[in-house]
TINU-346518 format. One line per 4 residues: number of its first residue (from 1); for each residue y, x, z of N, C-alpha, C. Coordinates in steps of 0.2 Angstrom, whole numbers, plus 2048, in hexadecimal, padded with zeros to 3 digits. Each point is the difference from the previous one (the first is absolute). Layout:
N
NUM) Y,X,Z,Y,X,Z,Y,X,Z | ...
//
This chain:
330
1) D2C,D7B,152,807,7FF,801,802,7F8,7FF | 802,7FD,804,801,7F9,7FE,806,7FE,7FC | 800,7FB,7FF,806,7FB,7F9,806,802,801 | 803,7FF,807,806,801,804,802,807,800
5) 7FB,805,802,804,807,7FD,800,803,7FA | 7FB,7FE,7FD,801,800,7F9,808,7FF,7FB | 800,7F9,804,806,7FA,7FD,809,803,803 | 7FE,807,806,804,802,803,803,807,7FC
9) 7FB,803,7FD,800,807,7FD,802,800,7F9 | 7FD,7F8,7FE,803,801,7FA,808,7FF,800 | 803,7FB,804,804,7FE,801,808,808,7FE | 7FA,802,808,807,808,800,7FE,802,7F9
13) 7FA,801,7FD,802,804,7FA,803,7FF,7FA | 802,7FA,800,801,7FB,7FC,809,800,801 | 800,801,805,808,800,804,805,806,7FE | 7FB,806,803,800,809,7FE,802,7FF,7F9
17) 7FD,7FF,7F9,7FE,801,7FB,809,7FD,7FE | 7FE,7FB,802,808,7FA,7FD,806,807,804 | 7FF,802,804,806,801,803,802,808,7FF | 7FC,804,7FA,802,805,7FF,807,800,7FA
21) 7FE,7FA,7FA,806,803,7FD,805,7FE,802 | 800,7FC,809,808,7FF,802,803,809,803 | 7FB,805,800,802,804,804,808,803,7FD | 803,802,807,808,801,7FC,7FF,809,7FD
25) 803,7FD,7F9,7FD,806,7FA,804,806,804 | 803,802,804,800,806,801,7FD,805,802 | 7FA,7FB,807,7FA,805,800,7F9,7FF,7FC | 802,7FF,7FB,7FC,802,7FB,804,804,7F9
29) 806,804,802,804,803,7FA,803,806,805 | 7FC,806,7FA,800,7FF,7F9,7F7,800,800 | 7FE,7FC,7FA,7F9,803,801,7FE,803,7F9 | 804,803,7FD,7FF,803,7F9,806,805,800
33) 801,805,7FB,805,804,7FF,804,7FE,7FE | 807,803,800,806,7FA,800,801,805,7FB | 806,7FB,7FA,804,802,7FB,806,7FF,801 | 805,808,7FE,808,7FD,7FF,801,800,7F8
37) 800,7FC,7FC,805,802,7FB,807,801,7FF | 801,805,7FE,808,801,7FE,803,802,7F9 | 806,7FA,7FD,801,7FE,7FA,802,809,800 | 7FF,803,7FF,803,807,7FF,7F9,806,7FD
41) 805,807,7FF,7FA,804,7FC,800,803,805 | 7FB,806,7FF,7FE,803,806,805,807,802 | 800,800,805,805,807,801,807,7FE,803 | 804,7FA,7FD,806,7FE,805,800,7FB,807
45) 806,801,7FF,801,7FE,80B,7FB,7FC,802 | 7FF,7FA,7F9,7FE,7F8,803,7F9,803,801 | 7FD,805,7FE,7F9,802,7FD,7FE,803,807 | 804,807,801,800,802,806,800,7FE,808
49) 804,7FA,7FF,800,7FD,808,7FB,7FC,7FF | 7FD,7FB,7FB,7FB,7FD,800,7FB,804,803 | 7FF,806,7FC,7FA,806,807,801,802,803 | 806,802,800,7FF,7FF,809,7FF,7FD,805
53) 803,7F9,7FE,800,7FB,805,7F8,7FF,801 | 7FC,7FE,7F8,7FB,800,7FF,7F9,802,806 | 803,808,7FF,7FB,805,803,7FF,7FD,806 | 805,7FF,805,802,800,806,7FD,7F7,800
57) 800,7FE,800,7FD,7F7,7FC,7F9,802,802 | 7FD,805,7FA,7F8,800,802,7FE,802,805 | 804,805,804,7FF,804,807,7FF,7F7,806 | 803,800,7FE,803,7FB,804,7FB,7F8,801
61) 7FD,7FE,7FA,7FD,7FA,7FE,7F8,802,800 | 7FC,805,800,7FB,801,7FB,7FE,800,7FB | 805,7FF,7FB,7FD,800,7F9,804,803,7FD | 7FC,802,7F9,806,804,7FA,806,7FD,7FF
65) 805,801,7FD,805,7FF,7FD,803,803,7FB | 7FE,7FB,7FA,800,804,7FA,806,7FE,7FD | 804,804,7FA,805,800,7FF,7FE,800,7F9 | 804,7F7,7FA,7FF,800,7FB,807,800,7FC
69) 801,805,7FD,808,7FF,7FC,7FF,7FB,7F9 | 804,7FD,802,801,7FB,7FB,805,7FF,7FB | 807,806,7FE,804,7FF,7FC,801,7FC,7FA | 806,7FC,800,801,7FB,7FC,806,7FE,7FF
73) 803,7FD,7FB,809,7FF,801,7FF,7F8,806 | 805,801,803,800,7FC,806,7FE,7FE,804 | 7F9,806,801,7FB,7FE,806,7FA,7FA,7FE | 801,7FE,7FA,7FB,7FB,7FE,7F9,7FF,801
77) 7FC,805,7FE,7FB,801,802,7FB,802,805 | 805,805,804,7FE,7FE,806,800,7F9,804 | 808,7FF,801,801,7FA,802,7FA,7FA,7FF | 800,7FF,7FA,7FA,7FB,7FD,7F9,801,803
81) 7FD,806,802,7FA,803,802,801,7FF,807 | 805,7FF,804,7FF,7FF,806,802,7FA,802 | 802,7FA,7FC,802,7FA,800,7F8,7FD,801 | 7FC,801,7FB,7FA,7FF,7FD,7FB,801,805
85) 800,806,804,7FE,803,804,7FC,7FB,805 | 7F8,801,805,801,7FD,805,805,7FF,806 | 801,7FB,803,803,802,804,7FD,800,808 | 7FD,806,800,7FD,803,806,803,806,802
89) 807,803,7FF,802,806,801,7FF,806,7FF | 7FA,7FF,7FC,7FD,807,7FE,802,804,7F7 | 806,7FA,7FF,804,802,7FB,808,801,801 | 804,805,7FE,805,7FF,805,806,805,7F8
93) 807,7FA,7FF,801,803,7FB,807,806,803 | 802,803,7FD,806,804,801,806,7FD,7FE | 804,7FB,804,806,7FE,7FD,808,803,802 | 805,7FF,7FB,804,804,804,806,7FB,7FA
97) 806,806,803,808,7FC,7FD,7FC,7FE,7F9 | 7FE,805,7FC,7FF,7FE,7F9,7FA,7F9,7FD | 7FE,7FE,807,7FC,7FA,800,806,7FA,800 | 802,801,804,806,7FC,800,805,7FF,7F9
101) 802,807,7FF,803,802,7F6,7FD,7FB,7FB | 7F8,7FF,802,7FC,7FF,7FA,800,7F5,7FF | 800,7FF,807,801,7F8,803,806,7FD,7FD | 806,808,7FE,806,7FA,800,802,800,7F6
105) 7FA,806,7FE,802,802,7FA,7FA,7FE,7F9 | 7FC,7FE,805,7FC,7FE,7F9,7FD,7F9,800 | 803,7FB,7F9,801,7FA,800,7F7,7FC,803 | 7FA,804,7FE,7FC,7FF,804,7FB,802,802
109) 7FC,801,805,7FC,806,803,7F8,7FA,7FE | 7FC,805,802,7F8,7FE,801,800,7FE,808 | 803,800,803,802,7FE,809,805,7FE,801 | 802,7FF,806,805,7FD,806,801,802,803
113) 806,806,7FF,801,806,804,801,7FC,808 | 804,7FB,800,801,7FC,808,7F9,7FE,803 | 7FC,7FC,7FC,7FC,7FD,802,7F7,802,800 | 7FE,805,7FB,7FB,803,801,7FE,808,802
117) 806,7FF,807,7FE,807,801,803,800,807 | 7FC,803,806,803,7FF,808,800,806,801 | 806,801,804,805,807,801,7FA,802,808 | 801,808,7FD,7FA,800,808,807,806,805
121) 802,806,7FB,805,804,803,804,804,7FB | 805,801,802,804,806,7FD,7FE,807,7FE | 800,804,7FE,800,808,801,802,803,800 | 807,802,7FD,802,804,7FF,808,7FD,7FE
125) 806,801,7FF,807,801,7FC,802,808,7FE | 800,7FC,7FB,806,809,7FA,804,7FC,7FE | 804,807,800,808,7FD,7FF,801,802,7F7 | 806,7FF,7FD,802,802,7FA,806,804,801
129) 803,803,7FA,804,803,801,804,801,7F9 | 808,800,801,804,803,7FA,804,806,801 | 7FB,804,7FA,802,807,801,802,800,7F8 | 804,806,7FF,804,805,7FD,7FD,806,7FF
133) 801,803,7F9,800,807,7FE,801,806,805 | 7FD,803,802,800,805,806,803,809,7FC | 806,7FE,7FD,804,808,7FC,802,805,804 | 7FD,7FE,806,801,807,806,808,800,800
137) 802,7FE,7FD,80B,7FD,802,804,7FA,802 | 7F9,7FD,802,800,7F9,804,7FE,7FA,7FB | 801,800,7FA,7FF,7FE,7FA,805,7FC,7FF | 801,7F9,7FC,805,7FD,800,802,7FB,804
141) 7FC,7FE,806,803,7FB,806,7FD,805,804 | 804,800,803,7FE,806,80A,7FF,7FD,805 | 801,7F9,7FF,7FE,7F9,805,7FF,7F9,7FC | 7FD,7FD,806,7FE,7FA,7FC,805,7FC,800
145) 806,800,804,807,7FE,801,801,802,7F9 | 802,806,7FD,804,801,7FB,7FC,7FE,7FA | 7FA,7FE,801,7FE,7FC,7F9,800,7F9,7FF | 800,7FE,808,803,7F8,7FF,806,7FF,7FE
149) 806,803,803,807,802,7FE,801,801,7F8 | 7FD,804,7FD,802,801,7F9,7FB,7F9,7FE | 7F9,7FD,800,7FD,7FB,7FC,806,7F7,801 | 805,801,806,804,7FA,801,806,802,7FD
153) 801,807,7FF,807,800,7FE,7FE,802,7F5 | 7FB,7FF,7FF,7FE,800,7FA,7FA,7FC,7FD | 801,7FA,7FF,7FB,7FC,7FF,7FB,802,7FA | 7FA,7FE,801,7FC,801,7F9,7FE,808,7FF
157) 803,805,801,801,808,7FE,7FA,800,803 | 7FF,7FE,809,7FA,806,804,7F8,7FD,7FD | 7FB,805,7FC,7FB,7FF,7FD,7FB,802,805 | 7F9,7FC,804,7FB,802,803,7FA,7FC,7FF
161) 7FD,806,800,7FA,7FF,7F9,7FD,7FF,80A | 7F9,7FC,7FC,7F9,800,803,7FB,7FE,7FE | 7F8,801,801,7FC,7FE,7FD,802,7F8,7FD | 7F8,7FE,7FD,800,7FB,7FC,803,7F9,804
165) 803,7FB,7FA,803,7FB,802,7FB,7FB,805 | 802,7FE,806,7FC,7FC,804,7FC,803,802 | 801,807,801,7FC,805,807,804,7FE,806 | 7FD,803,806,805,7FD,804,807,807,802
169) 7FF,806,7FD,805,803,800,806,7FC,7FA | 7FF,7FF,7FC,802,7FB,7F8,807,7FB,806 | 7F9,7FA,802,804,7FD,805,803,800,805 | 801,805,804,803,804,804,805,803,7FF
173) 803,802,7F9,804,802,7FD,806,7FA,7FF | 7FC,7FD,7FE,802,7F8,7FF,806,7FC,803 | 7FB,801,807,7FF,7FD,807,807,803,802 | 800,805,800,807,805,804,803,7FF,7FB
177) 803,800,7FA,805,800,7FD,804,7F8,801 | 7FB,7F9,801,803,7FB,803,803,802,805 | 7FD,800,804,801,7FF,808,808,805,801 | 7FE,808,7FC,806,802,800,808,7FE,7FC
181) 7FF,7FB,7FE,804,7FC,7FA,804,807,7FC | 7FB,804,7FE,803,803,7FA,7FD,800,7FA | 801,801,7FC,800,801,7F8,7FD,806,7FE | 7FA,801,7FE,7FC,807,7FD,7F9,7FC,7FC
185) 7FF,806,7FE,7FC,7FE,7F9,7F7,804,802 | 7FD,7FC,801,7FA,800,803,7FC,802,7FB | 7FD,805,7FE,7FD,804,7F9,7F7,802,803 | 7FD,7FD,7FE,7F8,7FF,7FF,7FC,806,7FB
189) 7FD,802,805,7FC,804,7FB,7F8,801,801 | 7FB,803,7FC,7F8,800,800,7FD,803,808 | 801,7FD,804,7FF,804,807,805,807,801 | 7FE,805,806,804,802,806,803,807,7FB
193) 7FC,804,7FD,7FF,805,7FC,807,801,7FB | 801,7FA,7FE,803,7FF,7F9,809,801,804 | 800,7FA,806,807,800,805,802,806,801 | 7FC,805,803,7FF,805,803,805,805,7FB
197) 7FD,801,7FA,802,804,7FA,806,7FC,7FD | 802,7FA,800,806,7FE,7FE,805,802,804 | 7FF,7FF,807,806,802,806,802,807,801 | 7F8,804,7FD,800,808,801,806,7FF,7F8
201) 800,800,7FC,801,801,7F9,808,7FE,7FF | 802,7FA,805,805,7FF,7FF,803,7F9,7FD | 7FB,7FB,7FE,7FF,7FA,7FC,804,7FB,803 | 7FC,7FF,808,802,7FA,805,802,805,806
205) 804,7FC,802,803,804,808,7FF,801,807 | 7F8,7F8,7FF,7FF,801,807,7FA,7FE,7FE | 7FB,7FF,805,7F9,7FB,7FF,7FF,7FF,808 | 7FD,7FA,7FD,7FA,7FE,808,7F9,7FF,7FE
209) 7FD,800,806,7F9,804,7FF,7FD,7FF,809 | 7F9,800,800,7FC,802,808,804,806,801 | 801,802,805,800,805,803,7FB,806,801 | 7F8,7FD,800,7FB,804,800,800,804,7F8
213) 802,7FB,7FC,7FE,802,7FA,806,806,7FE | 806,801,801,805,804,803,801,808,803 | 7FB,7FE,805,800,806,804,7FF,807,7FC | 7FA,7FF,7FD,800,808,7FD,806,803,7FC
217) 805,7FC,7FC,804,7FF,7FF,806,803,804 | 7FF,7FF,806,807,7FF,804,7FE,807,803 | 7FB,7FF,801,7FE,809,803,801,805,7FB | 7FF,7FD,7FA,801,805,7FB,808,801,7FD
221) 804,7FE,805,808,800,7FE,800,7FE,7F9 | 7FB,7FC,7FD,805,7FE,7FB,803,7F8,7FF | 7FE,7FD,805,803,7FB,803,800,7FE,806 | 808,7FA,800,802,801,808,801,7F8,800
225) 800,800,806,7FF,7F8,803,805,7FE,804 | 805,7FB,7FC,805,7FF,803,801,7FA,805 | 7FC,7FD,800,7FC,7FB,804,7FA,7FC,802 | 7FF,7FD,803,7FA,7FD,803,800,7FA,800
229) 7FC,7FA,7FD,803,7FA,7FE,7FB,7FB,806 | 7FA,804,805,7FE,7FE,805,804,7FC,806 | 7FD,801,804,805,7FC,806,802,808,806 | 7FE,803,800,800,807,804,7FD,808,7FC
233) 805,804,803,7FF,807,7FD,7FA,803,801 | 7FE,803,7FC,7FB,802,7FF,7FF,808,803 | 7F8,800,801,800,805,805,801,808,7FF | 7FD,7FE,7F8,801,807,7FB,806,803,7FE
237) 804,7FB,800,808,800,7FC,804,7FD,806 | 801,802,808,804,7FF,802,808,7FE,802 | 803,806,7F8,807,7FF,801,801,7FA,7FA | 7FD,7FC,7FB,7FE,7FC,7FD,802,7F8,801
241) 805,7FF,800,802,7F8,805,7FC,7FC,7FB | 7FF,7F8,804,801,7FB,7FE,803,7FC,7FB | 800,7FC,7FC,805,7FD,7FC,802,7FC,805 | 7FD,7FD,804,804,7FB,805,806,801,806
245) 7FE,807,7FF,806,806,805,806,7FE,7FD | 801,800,7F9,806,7FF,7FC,804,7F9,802 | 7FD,7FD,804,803,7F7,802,802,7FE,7FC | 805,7FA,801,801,7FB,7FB,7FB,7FE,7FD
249) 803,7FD,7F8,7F9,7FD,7FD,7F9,805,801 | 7FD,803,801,7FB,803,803,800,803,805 | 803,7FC,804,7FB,801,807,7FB,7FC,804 | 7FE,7FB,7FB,7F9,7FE,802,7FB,802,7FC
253) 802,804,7FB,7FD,801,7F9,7F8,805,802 | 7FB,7FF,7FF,7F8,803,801,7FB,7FD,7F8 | 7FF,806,800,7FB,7FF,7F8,7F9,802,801 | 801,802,805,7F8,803,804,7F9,7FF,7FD
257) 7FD,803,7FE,7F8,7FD,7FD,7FA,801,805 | 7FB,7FF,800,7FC,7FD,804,7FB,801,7FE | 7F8,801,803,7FA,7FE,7FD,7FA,7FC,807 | 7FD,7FC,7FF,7FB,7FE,805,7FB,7FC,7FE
261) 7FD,7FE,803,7F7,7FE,7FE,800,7F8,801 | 7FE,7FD,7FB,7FF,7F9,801,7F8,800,7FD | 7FB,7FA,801,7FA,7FD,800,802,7F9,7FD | 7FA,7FD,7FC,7FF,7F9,7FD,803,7FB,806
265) 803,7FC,7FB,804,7FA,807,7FB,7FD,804 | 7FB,800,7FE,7FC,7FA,804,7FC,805,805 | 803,807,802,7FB,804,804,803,7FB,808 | 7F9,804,805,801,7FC,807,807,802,804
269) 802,7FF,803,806,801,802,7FE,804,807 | 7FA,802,801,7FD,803,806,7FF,807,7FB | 7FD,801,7FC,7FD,806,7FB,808,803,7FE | 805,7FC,7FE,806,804,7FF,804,800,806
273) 7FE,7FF,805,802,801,806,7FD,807,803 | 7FA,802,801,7FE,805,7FF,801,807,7FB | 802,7FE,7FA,801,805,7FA,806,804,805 | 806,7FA,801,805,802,804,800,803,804
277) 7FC,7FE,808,7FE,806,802,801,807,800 | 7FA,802,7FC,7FF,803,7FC,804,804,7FD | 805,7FF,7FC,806,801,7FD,804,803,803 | 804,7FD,806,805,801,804,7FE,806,803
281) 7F8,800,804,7FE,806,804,801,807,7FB | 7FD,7FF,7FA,7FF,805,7FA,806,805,7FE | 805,7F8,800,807,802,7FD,807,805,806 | 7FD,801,805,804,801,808,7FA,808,7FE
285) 7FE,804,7FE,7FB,803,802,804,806,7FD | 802,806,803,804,806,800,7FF,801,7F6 | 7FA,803,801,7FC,803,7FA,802,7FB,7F7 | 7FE,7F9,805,804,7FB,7F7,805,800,801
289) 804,802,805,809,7FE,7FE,802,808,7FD | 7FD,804,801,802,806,7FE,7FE,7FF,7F9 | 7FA,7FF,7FD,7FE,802,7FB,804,7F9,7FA | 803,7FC,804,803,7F9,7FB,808,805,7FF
293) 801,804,807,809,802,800,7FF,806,7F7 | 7F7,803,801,804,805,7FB,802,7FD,7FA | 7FE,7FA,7FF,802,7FD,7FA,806,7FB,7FF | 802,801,807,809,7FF,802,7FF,7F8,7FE
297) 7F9,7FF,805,7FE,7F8,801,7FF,7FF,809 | 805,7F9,801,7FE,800,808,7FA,7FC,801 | 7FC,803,804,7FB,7FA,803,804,7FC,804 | 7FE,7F9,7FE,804,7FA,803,7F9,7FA,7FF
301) 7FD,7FF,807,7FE,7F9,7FD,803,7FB,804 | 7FE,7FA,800,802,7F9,7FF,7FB,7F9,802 | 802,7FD,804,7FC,7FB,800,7FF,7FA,7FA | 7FD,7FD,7FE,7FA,7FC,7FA,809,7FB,7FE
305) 802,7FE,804,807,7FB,800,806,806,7FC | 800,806,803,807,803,7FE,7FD,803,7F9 | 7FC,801,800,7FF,804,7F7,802,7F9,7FB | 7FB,7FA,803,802,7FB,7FD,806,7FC,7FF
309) 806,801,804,805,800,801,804,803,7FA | 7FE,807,800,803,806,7FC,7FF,7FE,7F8 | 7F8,7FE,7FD,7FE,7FF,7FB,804,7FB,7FD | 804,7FC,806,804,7F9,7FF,807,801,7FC
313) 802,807,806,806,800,7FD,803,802,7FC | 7FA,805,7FD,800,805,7FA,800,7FD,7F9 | 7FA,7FA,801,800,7FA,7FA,806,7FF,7FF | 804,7FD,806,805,7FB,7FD,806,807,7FF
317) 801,806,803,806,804,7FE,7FF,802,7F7 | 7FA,800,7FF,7FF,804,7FA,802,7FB,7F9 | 7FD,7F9,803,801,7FB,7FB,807,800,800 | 805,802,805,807,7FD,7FE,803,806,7FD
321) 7FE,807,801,803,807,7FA,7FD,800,7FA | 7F9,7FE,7FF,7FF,7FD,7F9,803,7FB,7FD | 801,7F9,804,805,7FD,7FB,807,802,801 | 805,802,802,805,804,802,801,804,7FA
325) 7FB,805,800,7FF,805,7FA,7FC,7FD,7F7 | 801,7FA,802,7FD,7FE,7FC,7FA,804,7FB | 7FC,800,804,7F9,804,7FF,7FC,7FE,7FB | 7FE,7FD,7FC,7F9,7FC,7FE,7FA,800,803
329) 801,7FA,802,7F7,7FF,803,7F9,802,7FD | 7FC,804,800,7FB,802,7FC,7FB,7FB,800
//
């Protein structure tokens, strides 16, 4: 073989070689088994759509999809583990309204909730709800008109517990009693259990709360839900209005929570392009939207810009009912 095709062959192989890591990461992703962690324990909604979504992810990608729970006050830990993370897509964290709670409430994080984390899609919205004592006699408001009515024409007296301060039901609470410009006394307690038994017992007169975490409750008559603090009724509880039905100051009023999947910032814009694919086909699929409704969660995905839109406006509503309610920044 002489000099010139030698001086040819190496040439392409030398060319080939240099030109593999430009290939666009998508078609080399996934090439390992992918990770969701979710700041949450196992067994609740954030946990369950994560496997579901999950499952259907491996079907879908060829690789596993493993699910890491990560509980922690404010999503810290996880969050930080997938800050940290490669960013090749193959880790992917579960973010949601309470990622957003955690950006506007804790004076400083291990991350950058804005900055080291790229939104890929939505999942899912569940709504909250302010329900009442269920004394089979309608209890003491028979509508949510008449608990407005008495809380404006009695300031200070209506008492509505929810869990812990700076959850996002805490802040929701909040949230609506501004916007409603009434006057009630927002009472905090050790998680959902404790609300539950103070409104059964008689202590506080209303609470707010998930709706999922309710249900059994509400099927069990012994609480009733005098409204729905989402943006549309719900499909379980149809005769169930809106707060924003009520117009006036609340008729733009939406508290809605959310959950959806973001990757380390620096992942490729072509692999989180892809995820979402993937997502949108997943989330459209009969069998997920059934199994997210029984947990009176709708499958909703989202393009990589509208989650990151949402995460935006969540940050900045939540910083202004923390300072508002003058909260402590932890």
């Amino acid at each position: 073989m002489n000099r010139f095709v030698l001086h040819c062959l190496a040439a392409v192989a030398t060319v080939s070689i240099a030109a593999l890591p430009n290939l666009p990461a998508a078609q080399t992703f996934p090439s390992k088994p992918l990770k969701i962690v979710v700041p949450n324990a196992p067994g609740g909604a954030a946990d369950i759509t994560a496997r579901t979504v999950g499952q259907k992810l491996s079907e879908a990608l060829g690789q596993p999809v493993i699910i890491e729970n990560k509980p922690s006050a404010g999503g810290v830990v996880a969050g930080e583990q997938v800050a940290k993370a490669e960013a090749d897509g193959h880790t992917l964290l579960l973010v949601s309204s309470g990622t957003a709670v955690s950006a506007a409430l804790f004076k400083a994080l291990p991350f950058d909730t804005r900055k080291d984390f790229a939104a890929v899609s939505k999942l899912a919205s569940f709504d909250l709800a302010i329900a009442v004592a269920d004394d089979g006699k309608g209890g003491r408001f028979k509508t949510f008109a008449e608990m407005l009515a008495y809380a404006r024409a009695n300031p200070g007296k209506l008492n509505v517990g929810t869990p812990q301060v700076g959850t996002t039901q805490n802040l929701a609470a909040e949230y609506f009693k501004n916007v409603a410009g009434i006057d009630v006394q927002v009472v905090p307690f050790n998680g959902t259990p404790p609300v539950i038994a103070a409104l059964r017992g008689g202590s506080i007169d209303a609470m707010v709360d998930i709706l999922g975490a309710l249900m059994p409750q509400i099927n069990g008559r012994s609480v009733r839900p005098l409204v729905l603090l989402g943006d549309k009724r719900a499909t379980q509880l149809p005769d169930v209005p809106v707060a924003h039905e009520a117009g006036g100051a609340l008729g733009q009023f939406s508290a809605a929570s959310w959950n959806g999947l973001a990757v380390p910032a620096k992942t490729s814009k072509d692999v989180i392009a892809r995820l979402n694919r993937e997502l949108v086909r997943i989330l459209a699929l009969p069998d997920v939207r059934q199994k997210l409704a029984d947990l009176t969660l709708v499958a909703e995905s989202s393009t990589p810009e509208q989650l990151a839109a949402t995460l935006e406006r969540d940050i900045v509503r939540w910083s202004g009912v923390i300072g508002r309610a003058r909260i402590p920044r932890q």
